[in-house]
C-alpha positions in Angstrom: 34.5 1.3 18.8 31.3 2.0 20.4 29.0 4.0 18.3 27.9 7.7 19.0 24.9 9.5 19.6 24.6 11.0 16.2 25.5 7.0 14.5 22.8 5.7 16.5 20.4 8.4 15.2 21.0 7.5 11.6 21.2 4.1 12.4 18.1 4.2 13.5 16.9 6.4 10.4 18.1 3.7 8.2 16.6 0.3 9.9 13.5 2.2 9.1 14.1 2.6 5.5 17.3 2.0 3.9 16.4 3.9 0.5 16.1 7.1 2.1 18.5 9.6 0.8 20.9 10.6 3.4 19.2 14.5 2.4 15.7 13.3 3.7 18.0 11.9 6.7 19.7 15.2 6.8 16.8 16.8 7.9 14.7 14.5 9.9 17.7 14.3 12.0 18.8 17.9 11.5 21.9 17.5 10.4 23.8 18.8 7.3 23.9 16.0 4.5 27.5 15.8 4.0 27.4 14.3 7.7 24.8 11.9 7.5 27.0 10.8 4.0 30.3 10.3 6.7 28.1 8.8 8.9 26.3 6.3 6.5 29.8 5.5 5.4 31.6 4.7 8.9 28.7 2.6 9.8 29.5 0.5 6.7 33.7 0.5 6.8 32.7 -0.8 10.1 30.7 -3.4 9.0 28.0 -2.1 11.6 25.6 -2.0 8.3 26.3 -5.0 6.3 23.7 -4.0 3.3 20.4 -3.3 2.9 17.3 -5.5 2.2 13.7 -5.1 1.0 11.1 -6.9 4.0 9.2 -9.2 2.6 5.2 -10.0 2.8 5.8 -13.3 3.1 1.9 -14.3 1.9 2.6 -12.0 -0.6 5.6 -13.6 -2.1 3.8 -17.5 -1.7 5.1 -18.7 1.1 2.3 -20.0 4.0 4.3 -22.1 6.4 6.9 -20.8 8.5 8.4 -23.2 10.9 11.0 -22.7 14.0 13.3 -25.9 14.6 15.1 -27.0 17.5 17.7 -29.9 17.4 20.9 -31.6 19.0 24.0 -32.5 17.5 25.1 -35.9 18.9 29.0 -35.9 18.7 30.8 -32.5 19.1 34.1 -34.6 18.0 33.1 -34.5 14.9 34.4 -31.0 14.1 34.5 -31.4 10.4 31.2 -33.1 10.0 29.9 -30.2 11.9 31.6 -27.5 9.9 29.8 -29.2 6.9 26.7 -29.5 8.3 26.6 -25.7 9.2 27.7 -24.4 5.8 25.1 -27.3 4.6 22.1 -25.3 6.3 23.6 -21.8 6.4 23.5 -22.1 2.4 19.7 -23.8 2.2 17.2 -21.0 0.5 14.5 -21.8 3.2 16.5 -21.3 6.1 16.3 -17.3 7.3 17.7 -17.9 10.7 20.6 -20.0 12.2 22.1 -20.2 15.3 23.9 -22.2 17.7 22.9 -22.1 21.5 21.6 -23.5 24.6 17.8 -24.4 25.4 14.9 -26.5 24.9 15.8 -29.7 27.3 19.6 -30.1 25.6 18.4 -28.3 21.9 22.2 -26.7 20.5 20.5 -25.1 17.0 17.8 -23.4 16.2 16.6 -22.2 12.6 14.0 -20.9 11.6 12.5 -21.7 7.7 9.8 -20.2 4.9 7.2 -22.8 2.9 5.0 -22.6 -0.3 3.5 -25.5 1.6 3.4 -27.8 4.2 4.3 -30.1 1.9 7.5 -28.2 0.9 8.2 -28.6 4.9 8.0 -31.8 4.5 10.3 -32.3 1.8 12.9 -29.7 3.6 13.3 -32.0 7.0 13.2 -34.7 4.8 16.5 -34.0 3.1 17.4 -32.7 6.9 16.8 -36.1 8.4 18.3 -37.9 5.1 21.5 -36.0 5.6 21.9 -35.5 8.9 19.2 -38.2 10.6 22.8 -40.2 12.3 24.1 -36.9 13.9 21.0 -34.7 14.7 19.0 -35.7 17.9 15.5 -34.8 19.7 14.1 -32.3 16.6 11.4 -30.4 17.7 9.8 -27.8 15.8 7.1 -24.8 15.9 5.1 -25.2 12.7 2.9 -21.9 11.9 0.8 -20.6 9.0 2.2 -17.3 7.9 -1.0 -15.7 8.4 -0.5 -16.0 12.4 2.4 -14.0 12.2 1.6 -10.8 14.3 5.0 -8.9 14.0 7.7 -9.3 11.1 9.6 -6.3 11.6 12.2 -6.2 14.4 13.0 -2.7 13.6 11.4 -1.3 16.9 13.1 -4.5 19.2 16.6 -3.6 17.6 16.2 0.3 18.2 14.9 -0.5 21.2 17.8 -2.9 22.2 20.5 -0.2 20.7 18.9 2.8 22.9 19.7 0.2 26.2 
């Protein structure tokens, strides 16, 4: 079901802070707070809102290194092997992001990891390349220092995208 005007608006409200009382909501929005309470509610029957999370300062917390990997999986018949491998990764604490795709010269994941260190890196696509060296090919990755990171919150991208 496609969501409504008034859904996108609290949406919207709550991407930018997911404490706020649906009162405060209420009346940024101007609506009565027994609606933004329906509303908050649909969105999460729905599963449109699938919880809520604090953001992170990621140099705050300790981590400097944040690093954006690309790789191929050599043998698609391997379903079960894969099916391991994703619930592998899905279920590492550094990985944030983890997709399957199409880019990068032939690359069919991407994910996208946190670091105390660079040598914490290290040890990460060690294990990777222990586990998974016979079935993962052409591994490229973006390594950064969290300090170069100009924007962290996709908020505004995923309002923006949403008001398309």
């Amino acid at each position: 079901m496609p969501i409504r005007d008034k859904e996108k608006q609290v949406l919207f409200e709550l991407l930018k802070n997911g404490r706020k009382p649906d009162k405060h909501i209420a009346q940024i929005l101007k609506l009565t707070q027994p609606t933004v309470t329906r509303i908050r509610q649909r969105l999460e029957g729905d599963k449109i809102i699938r919880g809520y999370r604090a953001t992170v300062d990621e140099k705050a917390a300790g981590l400097s290194i944040s690093a954006i990997t690309f790789f191929d999986w050599r043998d698609y018949s391997e379903k079960e092997q894969i099916g391991e491998a994703l619930n592998y990764m899905a279920k590492m604490p550094e990985v944030i992001y983890f997709a399957q795709g199409e880019g990068l010269r032939g690359k069919t994941f991407v994910m996208m990891t946190f670091h105390k260190t660079f040598a914490g890196y290290q040890e990460f696509t060690k294990k990777l390349r222990e586990r998974y060296g016979k079935q993962i090919a052409y591994i490229e990755e973006f390594i950064s220092s969290t300090d170069a990171i100009h924007k962290r919150d996709p908020t505004q991208a995923f309002i923006h995208a949403m008001s398309d």
